[in-house]
C-alpha positions in Angstrom: 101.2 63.8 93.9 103.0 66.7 94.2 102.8 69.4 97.0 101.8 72.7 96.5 104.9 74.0 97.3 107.1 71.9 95.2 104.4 72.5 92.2 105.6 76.4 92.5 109.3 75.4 92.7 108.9 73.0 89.0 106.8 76.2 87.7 109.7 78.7 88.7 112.1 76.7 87.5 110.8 75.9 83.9 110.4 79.5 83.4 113.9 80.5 84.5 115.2 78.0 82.5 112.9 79.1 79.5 114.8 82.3 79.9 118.2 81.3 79.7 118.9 83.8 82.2 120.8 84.7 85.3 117.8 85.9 87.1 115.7 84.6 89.8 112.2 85.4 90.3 111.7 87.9 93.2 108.9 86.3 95.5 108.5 87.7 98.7 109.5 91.6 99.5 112.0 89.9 102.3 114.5 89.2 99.3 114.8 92.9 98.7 118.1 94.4 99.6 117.1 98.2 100.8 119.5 101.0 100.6 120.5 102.8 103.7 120.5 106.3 102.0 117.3 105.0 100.1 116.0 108.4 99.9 119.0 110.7 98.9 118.1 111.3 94.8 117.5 111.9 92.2 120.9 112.1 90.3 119.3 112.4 86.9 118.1 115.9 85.7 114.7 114.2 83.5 112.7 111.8 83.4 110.5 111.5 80.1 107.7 109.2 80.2 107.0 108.3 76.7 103.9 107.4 75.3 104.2 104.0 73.3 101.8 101.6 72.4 102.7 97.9 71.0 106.3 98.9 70.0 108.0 99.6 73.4 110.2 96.1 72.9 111.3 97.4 69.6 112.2 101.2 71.0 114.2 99.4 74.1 116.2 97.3 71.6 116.9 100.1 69.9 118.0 102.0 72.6 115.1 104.8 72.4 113.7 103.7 76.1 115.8 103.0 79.6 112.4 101.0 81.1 109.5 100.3 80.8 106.4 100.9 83.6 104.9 98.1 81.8 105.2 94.3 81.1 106.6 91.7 78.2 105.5 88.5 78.1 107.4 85.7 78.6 107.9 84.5 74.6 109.8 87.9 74.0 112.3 86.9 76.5 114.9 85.2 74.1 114.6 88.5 71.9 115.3 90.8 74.8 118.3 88.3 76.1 120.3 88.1 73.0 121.1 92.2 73.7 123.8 92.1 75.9 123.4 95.6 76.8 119.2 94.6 78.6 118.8 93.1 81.6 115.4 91.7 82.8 113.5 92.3 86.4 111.2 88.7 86.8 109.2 88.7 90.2 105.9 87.2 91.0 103.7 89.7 90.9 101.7 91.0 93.7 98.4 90.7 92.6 96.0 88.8 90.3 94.1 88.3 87.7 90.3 87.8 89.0 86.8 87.3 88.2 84.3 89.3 90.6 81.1 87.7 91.0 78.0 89.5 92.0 76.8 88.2 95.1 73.4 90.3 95.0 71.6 88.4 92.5 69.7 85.7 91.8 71.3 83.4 91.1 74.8 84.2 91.5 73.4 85.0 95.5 73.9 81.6 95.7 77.1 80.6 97.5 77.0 76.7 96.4 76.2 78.2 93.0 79.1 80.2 92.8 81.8 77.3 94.7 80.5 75.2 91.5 81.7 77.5 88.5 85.1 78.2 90.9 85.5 74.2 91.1 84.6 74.2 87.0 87.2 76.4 86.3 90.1 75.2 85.0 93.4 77.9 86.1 95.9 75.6 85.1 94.4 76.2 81.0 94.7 79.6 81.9 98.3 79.0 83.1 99.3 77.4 80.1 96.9 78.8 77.5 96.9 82.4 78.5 100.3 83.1 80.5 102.6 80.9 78.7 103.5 78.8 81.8 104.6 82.3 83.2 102.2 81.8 86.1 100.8 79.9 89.1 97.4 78.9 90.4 96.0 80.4 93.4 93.0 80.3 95.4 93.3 83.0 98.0 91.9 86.8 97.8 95.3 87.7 99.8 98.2 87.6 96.9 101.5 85.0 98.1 103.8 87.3 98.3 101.8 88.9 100.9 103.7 87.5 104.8 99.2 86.8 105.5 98.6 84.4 102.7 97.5 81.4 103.9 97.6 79.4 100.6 99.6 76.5 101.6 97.6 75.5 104.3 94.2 75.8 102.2 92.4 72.0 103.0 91.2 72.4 99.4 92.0 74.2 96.1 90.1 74.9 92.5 93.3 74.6 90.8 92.0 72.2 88.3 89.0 71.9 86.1 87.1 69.7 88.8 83.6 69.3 86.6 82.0 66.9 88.2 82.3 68.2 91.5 80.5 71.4 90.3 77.4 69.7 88.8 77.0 67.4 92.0 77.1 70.8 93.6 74.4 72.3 91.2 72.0 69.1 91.3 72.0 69.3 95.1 70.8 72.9 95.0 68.1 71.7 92.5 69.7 73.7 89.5 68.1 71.8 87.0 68.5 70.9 83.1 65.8 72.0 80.8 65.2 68.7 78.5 64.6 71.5 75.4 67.4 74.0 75.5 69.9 71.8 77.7 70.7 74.6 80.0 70.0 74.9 83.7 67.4 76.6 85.3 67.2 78.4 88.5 65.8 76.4 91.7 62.7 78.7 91.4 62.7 77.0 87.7 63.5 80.0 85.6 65.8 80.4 83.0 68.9 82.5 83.2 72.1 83.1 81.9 75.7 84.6 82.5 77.8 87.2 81.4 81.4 87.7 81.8 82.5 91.0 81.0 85.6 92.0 80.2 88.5 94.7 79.0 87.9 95.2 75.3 91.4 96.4 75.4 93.2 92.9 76.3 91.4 91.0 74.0 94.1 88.3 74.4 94.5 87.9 77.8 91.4 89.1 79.4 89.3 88.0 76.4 90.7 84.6 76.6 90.2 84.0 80.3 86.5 85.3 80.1 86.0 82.5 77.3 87.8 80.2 79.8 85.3 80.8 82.4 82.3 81.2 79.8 83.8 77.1 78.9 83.7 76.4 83.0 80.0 77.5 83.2 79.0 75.8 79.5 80.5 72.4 81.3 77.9 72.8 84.0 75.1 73.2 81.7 75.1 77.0 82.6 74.5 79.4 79.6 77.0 81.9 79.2 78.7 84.3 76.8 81.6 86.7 77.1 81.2 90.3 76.0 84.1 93.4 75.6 83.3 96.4 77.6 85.1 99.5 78.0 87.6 99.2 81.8 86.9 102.4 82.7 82.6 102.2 82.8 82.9 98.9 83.9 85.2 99.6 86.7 82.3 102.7 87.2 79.7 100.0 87.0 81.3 97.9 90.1 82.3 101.5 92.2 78.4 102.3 92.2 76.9 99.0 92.9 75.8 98.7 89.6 74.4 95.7 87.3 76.9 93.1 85.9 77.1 89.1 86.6 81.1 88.6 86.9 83.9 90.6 85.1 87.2 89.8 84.7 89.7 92.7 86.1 93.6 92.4 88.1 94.3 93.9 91.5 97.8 95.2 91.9 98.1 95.3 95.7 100.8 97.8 97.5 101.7 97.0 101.0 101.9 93.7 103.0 98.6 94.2 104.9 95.3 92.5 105.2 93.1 94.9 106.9 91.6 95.7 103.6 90.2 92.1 104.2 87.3 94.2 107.2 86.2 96.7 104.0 86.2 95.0 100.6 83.6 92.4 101.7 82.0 93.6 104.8 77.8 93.2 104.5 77.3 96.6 105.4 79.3 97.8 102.8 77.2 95.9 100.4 75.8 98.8 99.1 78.3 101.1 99.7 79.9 103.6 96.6 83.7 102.4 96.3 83.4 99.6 98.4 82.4 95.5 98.3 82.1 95.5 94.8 81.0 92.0 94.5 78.0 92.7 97.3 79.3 90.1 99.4 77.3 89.4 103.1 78.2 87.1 105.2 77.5 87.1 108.8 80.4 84.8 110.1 82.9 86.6 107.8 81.9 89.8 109.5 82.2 88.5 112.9 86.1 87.9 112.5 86.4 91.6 111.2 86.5 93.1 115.3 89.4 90.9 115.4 91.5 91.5 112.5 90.8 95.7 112.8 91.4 96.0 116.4 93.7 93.3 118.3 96.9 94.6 118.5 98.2 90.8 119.2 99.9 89.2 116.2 98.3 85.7 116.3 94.7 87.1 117.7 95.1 89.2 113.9 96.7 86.5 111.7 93.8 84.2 113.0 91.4 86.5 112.2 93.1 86.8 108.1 93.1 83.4 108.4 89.7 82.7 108.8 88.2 85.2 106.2 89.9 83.7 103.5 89.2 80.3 104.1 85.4 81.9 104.4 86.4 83.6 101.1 87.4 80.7 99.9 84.0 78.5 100.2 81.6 81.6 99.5 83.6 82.6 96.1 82.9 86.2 96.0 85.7 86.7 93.9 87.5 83.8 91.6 91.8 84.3 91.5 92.3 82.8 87.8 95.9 83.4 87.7 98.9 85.0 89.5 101.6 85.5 87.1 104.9 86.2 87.0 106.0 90.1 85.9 109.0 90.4 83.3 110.3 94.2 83.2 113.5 94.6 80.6 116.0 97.6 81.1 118.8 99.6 79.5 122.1 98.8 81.3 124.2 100.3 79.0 124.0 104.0 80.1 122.5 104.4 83.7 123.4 101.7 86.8 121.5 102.1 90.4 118.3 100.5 89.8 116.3 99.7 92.7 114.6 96.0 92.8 110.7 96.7 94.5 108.1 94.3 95.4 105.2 96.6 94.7 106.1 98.7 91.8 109.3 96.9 90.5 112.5 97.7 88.5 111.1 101.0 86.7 109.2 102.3 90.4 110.1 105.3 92.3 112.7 104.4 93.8 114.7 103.4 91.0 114.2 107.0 89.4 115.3 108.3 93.2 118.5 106.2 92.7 119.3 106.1 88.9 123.0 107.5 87.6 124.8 107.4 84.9 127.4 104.5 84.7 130.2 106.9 83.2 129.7 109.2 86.6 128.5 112.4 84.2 126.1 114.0 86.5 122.3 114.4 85.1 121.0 113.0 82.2 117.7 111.9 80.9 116.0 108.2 81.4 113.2 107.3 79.0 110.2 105.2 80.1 107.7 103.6 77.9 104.4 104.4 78.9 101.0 105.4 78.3 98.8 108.2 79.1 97.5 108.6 82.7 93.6 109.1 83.0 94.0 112.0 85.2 96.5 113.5 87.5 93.7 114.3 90.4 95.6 112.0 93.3 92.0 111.3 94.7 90.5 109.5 91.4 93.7 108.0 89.5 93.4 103.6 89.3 96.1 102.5 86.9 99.6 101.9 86.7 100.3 104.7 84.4 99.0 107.4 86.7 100.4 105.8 89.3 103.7 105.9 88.0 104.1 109.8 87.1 101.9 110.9 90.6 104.1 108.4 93.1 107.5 111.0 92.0 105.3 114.0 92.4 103.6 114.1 95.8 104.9 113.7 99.5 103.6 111.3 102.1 104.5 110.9 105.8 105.6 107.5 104.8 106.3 105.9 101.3 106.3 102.1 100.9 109.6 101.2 101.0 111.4 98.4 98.3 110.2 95.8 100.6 107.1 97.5 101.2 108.0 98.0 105.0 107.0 101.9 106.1 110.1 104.1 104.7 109.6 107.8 106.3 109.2 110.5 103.9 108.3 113.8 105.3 108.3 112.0 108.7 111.3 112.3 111.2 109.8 110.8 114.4 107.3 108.8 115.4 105.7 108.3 118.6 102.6 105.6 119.9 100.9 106.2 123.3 98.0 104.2 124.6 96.5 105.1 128.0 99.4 103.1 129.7 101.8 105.2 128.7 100.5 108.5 129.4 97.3 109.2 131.5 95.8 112.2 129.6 95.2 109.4 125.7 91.9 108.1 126.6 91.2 104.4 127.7 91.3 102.3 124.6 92.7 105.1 122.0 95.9 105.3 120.5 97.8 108.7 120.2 101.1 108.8 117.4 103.1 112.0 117.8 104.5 112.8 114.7 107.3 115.1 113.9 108.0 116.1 110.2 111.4 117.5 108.8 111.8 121.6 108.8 113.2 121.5 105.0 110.3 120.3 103.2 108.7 123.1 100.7 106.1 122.8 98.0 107.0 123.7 94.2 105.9 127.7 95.2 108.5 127.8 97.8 106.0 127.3 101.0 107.1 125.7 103.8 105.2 122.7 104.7 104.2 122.1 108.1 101.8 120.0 110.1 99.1 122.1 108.9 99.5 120.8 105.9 99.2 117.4 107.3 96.5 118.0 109.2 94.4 119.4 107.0 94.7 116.7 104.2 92.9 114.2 106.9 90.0 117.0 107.5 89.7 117.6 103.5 89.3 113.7 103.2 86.8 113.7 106.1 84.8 117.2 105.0 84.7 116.4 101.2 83.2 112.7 101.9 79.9 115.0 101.9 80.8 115.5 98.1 81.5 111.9 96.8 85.6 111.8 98.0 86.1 108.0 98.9 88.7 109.0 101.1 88.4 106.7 104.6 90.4 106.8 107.7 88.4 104.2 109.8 88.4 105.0 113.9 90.2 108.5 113.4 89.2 110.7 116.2 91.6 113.9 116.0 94.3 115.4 114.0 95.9 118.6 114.7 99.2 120.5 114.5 100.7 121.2 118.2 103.5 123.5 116.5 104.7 123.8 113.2 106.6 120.7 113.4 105.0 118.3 115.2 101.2 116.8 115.3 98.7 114.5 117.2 96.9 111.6 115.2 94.6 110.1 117.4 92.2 106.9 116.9 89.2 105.6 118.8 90.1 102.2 119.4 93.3 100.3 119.6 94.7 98.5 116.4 97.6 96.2 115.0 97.0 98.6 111.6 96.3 102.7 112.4 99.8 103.5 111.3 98.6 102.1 108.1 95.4 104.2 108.3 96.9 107.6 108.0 101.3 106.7 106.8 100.8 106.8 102.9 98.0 109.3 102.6 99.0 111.9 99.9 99.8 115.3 101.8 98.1 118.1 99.9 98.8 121.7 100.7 96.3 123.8 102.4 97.0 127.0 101.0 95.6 125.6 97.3 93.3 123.2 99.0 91.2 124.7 101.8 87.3 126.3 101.4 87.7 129.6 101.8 89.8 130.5 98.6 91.2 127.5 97.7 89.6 124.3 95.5 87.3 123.9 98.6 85.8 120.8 99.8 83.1 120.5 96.6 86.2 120.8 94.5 87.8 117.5 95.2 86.6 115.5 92.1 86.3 118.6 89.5 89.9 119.6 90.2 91.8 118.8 87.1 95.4 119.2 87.1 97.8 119.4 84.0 95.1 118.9 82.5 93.7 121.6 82.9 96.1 123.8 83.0 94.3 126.9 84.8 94.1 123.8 87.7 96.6 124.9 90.8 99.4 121.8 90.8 101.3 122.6 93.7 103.2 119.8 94.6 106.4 118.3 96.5 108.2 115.4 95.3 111.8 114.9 93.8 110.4 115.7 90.5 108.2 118.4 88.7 106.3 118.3 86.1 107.7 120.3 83.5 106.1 119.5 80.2 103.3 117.0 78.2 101.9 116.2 75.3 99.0 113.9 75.6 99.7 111.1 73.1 103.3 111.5 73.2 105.3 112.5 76.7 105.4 113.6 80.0 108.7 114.7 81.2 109.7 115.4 84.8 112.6 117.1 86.2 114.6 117.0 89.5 113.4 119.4 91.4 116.5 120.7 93.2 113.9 122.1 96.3 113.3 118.6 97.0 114.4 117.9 101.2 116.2 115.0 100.1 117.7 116.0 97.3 122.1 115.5 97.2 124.1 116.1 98.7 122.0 116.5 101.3 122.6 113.8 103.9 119.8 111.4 104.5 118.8 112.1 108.6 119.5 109.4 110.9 116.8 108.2 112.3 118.1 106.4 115.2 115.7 105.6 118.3 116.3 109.0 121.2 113.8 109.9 124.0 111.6 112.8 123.3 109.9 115.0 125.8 106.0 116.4 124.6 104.1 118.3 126.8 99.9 117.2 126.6 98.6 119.5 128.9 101.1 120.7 131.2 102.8 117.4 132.7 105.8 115.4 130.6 106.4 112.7 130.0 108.9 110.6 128.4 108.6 108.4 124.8 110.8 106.2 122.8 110.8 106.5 119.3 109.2 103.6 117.6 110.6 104.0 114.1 113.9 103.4 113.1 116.0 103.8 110.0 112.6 102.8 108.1 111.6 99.5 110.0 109.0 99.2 112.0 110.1 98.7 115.8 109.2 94.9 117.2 109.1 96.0 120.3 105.8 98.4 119.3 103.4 95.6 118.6 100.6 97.8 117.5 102.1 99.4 114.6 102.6 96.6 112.2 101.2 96.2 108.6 100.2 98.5 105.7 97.1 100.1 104.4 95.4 99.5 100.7 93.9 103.2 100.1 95.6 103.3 97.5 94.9 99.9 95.5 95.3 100.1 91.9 92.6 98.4 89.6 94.3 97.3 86.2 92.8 96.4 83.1 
């Protein structure tokens, strides 16, 4: 029998060689090559993002699109390879295709219940069936191309259609078969059934795994049917705690980090808007969760990951049906510079930072087949397509770099104190000192200062009263000690606070605050571009400049941007600073440098999932 390992390594290779290309699948973020001067850009005057709906293979072999934010499947490979002028990006993609299972009710409360259908259900059908053989089974709820996946050294897997393992399961827990309608009852001896829901939208892909699973439960003697639903009120359903028995949906996941692992299916979140969608509660899962949020000891935290998804793995919240492999064409013929990225691929941010044109003609325009983003209010967007267009819009203290380590953004230094290193942080809190660059200005000329960044953690904090998800676990104190500089401070120590407050979207307080501003209330109502009598005051290397819902969105450089060329990108090499608390100074070393995260700061490793994208 094969291993696991080798099993990925025959999968990989019959779809490279099903290519006929000279590409290798990007797994793990490690293979990424970063840029030093990763940030000077853009060097193209537009980007349009153009709204196309089943012909975007078509418009890139005629040349009417440079990339796509999208995906083609792997049987349109040989059409895209025979243009000598398109190149393809292939990486495993990290996330997965899931079904979330609703752990409130009866039945599906039922943990044996639900390891049954998981041990029914046959991934490698959908592997061949659905993906094409573009794909891989997978068990855990952390994706493998995360450095915490602890596939590999699962004792068991549901890779296969293992039916008879199930029904033992279900005659055990005295699920038994009515003699009339040759479906199981309940153990209380009532009848039920299952639904799978699904995107009405992906009929093929989303449809057909639903059925798959529908086929899973029929083999048990379970009745079940599929049904289409719209993503959007389903997705609505599962924010609000709502009624459903499973629906199919993929996560698109954006750093390397776990500690989303202590939210998304913590019991007292079981009944919590935005969170633990599949009502999960378990006590022994919780009890790891002190661990994993707050040791600040590598092994103490991986031990803690490790142990929730094997408890993951038993209780089946949540089924993986498939992670597959992402195939992402582009135009080499006119622009060179793109920017290989393990979160948001060949067509992500920071290939529009680095794009230029081949013949060394400054500007130009790159097209991007699209479609249209729900909204453009950075506290409510989900999908890709927003994603793509807000991510080029927006400043953060930190931006996920190509390898989705911490790459600083309007962040020049960064400092961690405990109690240890100066008296005046309070036993068991952590204090980061951040300074910002002095050349960052939003689109009407403002400077920005820490004011700004302070007061996007109190507008998260203040509109939670009105329904803003927004969460910055264990944050005790932000505030702006000069113009330049500021104070985060946390309540407890933790391997992941840098995570907690890094890639939160910096809004500007002069449009934002409650006094004359969108206000606190405003959060959700606030409709940009949109709307166009909606302030957009932003601060990214690109503006929008014009739309047409149905047809484009064009951005263009916006030459304000503080890393826009020739300006040099800042060396960020590690120097002492001097801060003064209250009075008495002290010395600190800088604990980021040139992007990376310092080894010798153990506390301030990993990356945080506010932002996790829900796809249909």
């Amino acid at each position: 029998m094969l291993s696991r390992r080798n099993t990925r390594i025959l999968s990989l290779t019959f779809a490279v060689a099903l290519l006929g290309m000279a590409v290798s699948p990007v797994l793990l973020a490690d293979a990424i090559d970063v840029p030093g001067d990763l940030n000077v850009g853009p060097y193209v005057d537009h980007v349009v993002f153009k709204t196309i709906g089943t012909d975007a293979i078509l418009e890139m072999l005629a040349g009417e699109i440079d990339l796509m934010t999208g995906f083609v499947l792997g049987s349109n490979l040989p059409q895209l390879e025979a243009d000598p002028d398109i190149a393809v990006y292939t990486a495993l993609r990290n996330g997965y295709g899931h079904i979330t299972i609703n752990c409130r009710d009866y039945p599906l409360n039922i943990s044996g219940f639900r390891r049954a259908f998981a041990y029914a259900f046959d991934k490698t059908r959908v592997t061949v069936e659905i993906m094409d053989g573009f794909s891989q089974e997978h068990d855990s709820l952390v994706p493998y191309t995360c450095s915490w996946c602890v596939e590999d050294e699962m004792p068991y897997h549901y890779y296969t259609a293992q039916v008879d393992i199930g029904n033992r399961i279900l005659d055990r827990l005295g699920f038994d078969i009515d003699p009339v309608t040759g479906w199981r009852n309940a153990p209380d001896g009532t009848p039920f059934s299952i639904t799978i829901e699904y995107a009405a939208s992906s009929p093929e892909t989303a449809g057909g795994t639903a059925q798959i699973g529908v086929d899973a439960l029929n083999s048990l003697h379970v009745n079940a049917r599929t049904r289409a639903a719209d993503f959007y009120e389903y997705i609505s359903r599962l924010d609000s705690h709502g009624d459903y028995d499973m629906i199919f949906y993929a996560f698109q996941f954006s750093y390397d980090e776990v500690d989303w692992l202590a939210y998304e299916f913590w019991s007292e979140y079981a009944d919590e808007p935005y969170q633990n969608p599949c009502n999960f509660a378990n006590v022994t899962y919780d009890s790891w969760r002190e661990n994993l949020l707050h040791s600040t000891d590598y092994e103490d935290v991986y031990e803690a990951a490790e142990q929730m998804q094997l408890i993951l793995q038993e209780n089946v919240p949540r089924l993986v049906v498939y992670m597959n492999q992402y195939f992402q064409p582009y135009r080499t013929d006119t622009f060179t510079g793109h920017v290989e990225d393990a979160g948001n691929y060949i067509s992500g941010q920071w290939t529009l930072r680095k794009i230029h044109r081949i013949d060394g003609v400054p500007g130009g325009t790159v097209t991007i087949a699209a479609a249209d983003p729900e909204t453009f209010n950075v506290f409510l967007y989900s999908t890709t397509y927003a994603s793509a267009i807000i991510r080029n819009l927006w400043p953060r203290l930190y931006h996920a770099g190509p390898d989705q380590k911490p790459w600083p953004d309007l962040a020049e230094d960064l400092v961690i104190q405990k109690h240890e290193d100066n008296p005046n942080v309070p036993v068991g809190h952590t204090r980061f000192i951040v300074d910002i660059i002095q050349n960052a200005t939003w689109t009407d000329g403002t400077q920005i200062t820490t004011e700004d960044v302070a007061f996007t953690f109190t507008y998260g904090l203040e509109s939670a009263a009105y329904g803003n998800p927004a969460n910055y676990p264990d944050l005790q104190a932000v505030y702006a000690i000069s113009p330049y500089r500021l104070i985060i401070e946390f309540s407890t120590e933790s391997y992941w606070h840098l995570s907690n407050f890094a890639y939160q979207i910096i809004i500007p307080k002069h449009i934002f605050n409650d006094v004359d501003g969108i206000g606190y209330a405003g959060w959700g109502s606030w409709n940009p571009v949109f709307d166009p009598d909606e302030p957009h005051v932003t601060c990214g290397p690109f503006i929008l400049t014009d739309m047409q819902v149905g047809e484009f969105y064009e951005l263009t450089a916006n030459p304000d941007f503080h890393y826009f060329p020739p300006t040099p990108v800042t060396d960020y090499t590690a120097h002492t600073n001097t801060y003064t608390d209250t009075g008495t100074p002290f010395n600190t070393a800088l604990a980021l440098t040139s992007g990376a995260v310092s080894a010798a700061v153990v506390i301030l490793l990993g990356s945080f999932t506010v932002l996790r994208g829900k796809e249909p």
